[in-house]
N, C-alpha and C positions, 0 to 999 in steps of 0.2 A: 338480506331479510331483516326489518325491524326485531330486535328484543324482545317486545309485544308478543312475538309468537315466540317464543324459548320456550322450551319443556318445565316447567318447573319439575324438579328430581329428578331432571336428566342424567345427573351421576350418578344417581340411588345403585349403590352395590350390593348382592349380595351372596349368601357364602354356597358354596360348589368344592367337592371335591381338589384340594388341590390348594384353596382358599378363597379368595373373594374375587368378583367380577361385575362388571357390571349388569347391568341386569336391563335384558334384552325384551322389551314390552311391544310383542306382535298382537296383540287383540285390541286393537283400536275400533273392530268392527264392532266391539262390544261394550266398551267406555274408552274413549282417547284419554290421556293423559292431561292436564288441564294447563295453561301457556299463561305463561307473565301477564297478559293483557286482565284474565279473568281475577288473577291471583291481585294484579296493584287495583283493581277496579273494585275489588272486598275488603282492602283495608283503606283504602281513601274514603270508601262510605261508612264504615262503620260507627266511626265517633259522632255520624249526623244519626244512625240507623235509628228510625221510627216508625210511628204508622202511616201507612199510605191511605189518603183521599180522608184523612179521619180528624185531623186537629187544626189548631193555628200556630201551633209552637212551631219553634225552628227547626225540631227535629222532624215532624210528619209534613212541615214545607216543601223542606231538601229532600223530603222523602218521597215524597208524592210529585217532586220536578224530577229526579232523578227514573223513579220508574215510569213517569209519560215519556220520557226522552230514552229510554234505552226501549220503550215503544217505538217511537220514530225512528231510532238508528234497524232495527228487525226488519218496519217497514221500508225503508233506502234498502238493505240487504236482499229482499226478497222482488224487490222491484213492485212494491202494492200501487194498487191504479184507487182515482176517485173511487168510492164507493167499497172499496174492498176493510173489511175488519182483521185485526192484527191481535190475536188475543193469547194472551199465554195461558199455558198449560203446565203440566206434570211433566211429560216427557209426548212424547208420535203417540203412541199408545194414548193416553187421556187425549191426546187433539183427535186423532180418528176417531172412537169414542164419542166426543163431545157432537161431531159432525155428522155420527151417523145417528144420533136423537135429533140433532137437527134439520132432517129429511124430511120434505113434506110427506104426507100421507099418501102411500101407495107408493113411492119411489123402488123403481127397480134400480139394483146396483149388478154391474159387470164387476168379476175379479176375475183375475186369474190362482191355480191355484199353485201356482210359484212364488207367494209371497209368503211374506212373513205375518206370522200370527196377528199381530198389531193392524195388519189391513184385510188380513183374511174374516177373522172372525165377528168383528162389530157390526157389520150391515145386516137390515133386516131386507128381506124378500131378496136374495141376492141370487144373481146367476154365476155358476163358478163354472169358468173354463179351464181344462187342461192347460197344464204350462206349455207354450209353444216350441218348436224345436226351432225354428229363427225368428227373427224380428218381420219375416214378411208374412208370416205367419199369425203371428202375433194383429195384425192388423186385421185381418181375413177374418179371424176368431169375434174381431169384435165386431165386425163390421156384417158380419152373419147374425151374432147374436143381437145388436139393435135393431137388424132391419125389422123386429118381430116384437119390439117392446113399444109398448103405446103409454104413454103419461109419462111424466119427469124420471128419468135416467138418470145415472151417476157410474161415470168409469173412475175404478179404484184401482190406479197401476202404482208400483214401484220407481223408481229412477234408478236404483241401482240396487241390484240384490246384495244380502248380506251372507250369500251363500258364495256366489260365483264371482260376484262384483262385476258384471257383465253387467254394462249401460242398456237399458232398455231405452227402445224407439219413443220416444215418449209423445215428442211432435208430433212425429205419423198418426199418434192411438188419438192423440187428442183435436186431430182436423178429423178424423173422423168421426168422433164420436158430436163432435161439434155441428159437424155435416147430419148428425142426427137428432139431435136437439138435442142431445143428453151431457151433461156437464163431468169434469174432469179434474178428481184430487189426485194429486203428486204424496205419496211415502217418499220423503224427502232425506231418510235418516240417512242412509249410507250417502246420497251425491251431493249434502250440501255440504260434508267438511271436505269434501276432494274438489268441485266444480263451481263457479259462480253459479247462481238457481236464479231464476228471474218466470213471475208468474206471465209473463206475456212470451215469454221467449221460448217456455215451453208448451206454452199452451194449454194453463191449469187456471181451472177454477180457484183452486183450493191446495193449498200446498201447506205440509206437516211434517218438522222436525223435531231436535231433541241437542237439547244443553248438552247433556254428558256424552254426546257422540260429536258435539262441536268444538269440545277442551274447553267446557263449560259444567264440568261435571255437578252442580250444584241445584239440582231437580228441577228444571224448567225445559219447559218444549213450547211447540209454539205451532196454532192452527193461523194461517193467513189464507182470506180470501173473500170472495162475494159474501158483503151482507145483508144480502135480504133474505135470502135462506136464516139464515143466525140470529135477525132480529126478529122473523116472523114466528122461532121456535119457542115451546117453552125454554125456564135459564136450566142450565147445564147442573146449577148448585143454587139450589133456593137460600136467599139469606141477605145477610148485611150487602150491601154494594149492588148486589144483583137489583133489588127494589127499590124502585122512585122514589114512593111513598105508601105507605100501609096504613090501612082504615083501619075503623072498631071491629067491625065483623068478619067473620072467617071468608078467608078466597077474596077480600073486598084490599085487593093487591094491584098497584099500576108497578109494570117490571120498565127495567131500563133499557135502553136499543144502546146499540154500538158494543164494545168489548165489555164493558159492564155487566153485562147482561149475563155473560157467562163467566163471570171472573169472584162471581158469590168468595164472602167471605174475604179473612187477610192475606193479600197476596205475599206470593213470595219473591220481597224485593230483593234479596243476594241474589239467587235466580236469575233473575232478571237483568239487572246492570252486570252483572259479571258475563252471562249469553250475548248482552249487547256489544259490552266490550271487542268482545272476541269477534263479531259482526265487524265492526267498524273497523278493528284490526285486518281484517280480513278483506275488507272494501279500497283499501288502503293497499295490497299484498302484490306483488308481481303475480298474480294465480299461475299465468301461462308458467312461468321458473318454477312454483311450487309440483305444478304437476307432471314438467317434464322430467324433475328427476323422483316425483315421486312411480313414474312412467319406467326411469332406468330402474328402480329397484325392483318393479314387476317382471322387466325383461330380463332380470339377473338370474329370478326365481323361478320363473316359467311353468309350464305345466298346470294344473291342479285340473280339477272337474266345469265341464261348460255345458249349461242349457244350450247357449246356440251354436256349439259347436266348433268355440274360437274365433267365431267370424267378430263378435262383437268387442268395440273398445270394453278397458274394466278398467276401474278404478282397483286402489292397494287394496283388494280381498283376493285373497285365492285359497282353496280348501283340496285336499288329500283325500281318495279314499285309503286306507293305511291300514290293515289289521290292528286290533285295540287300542283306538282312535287315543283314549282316556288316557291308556298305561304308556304310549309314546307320550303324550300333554306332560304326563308326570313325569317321564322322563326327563324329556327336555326341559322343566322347569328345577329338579333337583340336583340334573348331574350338570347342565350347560347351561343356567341362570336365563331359560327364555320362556316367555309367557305367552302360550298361545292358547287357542278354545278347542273344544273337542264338542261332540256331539251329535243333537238336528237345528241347531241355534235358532228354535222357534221357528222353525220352515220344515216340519215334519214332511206334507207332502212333496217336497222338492226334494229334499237329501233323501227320501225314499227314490226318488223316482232317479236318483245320480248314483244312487247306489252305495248309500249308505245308511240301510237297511237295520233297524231295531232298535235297542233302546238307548238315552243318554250315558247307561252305564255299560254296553256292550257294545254299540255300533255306533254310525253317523260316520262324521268325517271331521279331518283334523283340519282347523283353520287358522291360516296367517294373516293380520292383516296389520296397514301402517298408514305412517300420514307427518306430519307436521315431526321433525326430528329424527326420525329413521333414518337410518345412515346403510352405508353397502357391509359394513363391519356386519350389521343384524343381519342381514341377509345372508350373507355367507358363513354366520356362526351358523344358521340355522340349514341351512343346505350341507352343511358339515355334518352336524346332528345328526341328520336324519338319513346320509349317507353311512356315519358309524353305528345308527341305528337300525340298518336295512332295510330302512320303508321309503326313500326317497325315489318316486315313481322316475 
């Protein structure tokens, strides 16, 4: 595996009973750790770092080549087709957000209510289905609830939960919602740092990730997809960039079409070329190596909580119901130097419905998750743990 992808702080130790250790970071579901590629890709730009799309100097030049170009390397990563917009964002959360002010008027949206807050909650007039108990299920659900919606539709699925990390059908949801006329954004957060993502392959309109869950942790995310919806919308952030050109009188505003439009104001270029970095690294990466041993560290660990009941592949998440989800998290991160999440990790209705029942400081469920660096040592310190801890199911 290229360097490019190395953990930066991979040795980060620290002190446990006994003395120091290394220190074992399972919550990648929640910020991965950030890789060589993002880290040399922030200080090669810095000595140019300027404003983008703003000057003629050499520093908003290199600055404004460098952010259209880690544009096009997102766009080769996500596999954007003619006609699709590439626009950065904050993190999924702001791209979901931005897409659902971008709905035409009247737009019914499908969700299920297995997702994460970030897809659950932005859409107006939305239909919310029960989380399915399989993936053929899952199909049925949608396929019942378009048969009955009239004008522009949008299915709002997941790729891979950040509870279960159980791969959702995505294909199947989206031939069929397609079969219905209704269009289809991809929650991209959790299946683009494990799985190649490509918007044809899965069948999305619309596909939405995030930097700091791609070991890009530098506040950028990224909506890709159909731009006519996005050109046709109001901009996302009224202001500098978003505007062609601005008359004397109030409202007397022509806005700009393509990513501009929604990219008001100064972007954020480390964001951005360091996200790309990581992209092109990654376009580059043997994927199929990365994931089959990121596959054995799943099968080492086994167990946790499934919506469909184990039938479905999952990427590195797996979650515990465990009596005091919080006070085990603490545990294991004071006495055995391992970093993992406790909670309802923003998926209230789901870890309700898995059975992990009440609040972030009383219940939910303990969660592992890894990726790029995780070794079988983490695993098995952490299966130790939780063995000397009494909770390991």
């Amino acid at each position: 595996m290229s360097d490019l992808l190395d953990i930066v702080g991979a040795d980060l130790t620290v002190p446990v009973p006994g003395g120091d250790i290394r220190f074992a970071h399972l919550d990648y579901a929640a910020s991965a750790p950030a890789v060589r590629a993002a880290a040399d890709a922030v200080r090669d730009l810095l000595p140019y770092y300027g404003s983008v799309h703003r000057g003629a100097g050499l520093r908003s030049q290199r600055s404004t080549f460098e952010y259209e170009r880690a544009r096009e390397t997102v766009a080769e990563f996500v596999g954007a087709r003619d006609g699709d917009a590439v626009i950065f964002t904050r993190n999924t959360t702001d791209a979901l957000n931005l897409l659902a002010r971008a709905l035409p008027a009247g737009t019914t949206t499908i969700v299920f209510d297995g997702e994460h807050h970030a897809n659950l909650l932005p859409w107006p007039s939305p239909v919310r289905l029960p989380a399915p108990a399989t993936p053929d299920e899952a199909v049925e659900a949608v396929r019942a609830a378009l048969s009955s919606v009239r004008g522009p539709a949008l299915l709002a699925v997941t790729g891979a939960s950040n509870v279960t990390g159980e791969i959702w059908p995505v294909r199947r949801l989206a031939d069929i919602a397609h079969a219905h006329g209704a269009r289809v954004l991809v929650d991209a957060a959790q299946l683009a740092p494990h799985v190649p993502v490509d918007l044809d392959d899965l069948g999305a309109d619309y596909l939405a990730f995030s930097g700091h869950k791609l070991y890009a942790p530098f506040g950028a995310g990224v909506l890709a997809g159909r731009g006519d919806w996005l050109d046709a919308a109001e901009p996302y952030l009224r202001g500098g960039g978003a505007s062609a050109s601005v008359g004397d009188a109030p409202g007397d505003v022509v806005w700009a079409t393509g990513p501009a439009r929604h990219e008001g104001g100064t972007p954020n270029l480390v964001g951005a070329i360091s996200l790309a970095a990581v992209c092109e690294a990654l376009l580059r990466a043997d994927r199929v190596a990365l994931l089959e041993h990121e596959q054995s560290l799943l099968a080492a660990l086994g167990g946790g909580v499934s919506l469909f009941g184990g039938r479905a592949p999952r990427v590195g998440i797996v979650s515990f119901a465990v009596p005091d989800p919080a006070g085990v998290a603490d545990r294991l991160a004071r006495d055995y130097g391992i970093g993992v999440r406790a909670g309802l990790f923003c998926a209230h209705p789901l870890v309700r419905r898995l059975g992990g029942a009440g609040t972030c400081d009383t219940g939910g469920l303990l969660r592992a998750s890894w990726g790029l660096g995780s070794t079988h040592d983490d695993l098995d310190r952490l299966a130790t743990a939780l063995t000397e801890l009494g909770v390991y199911p």
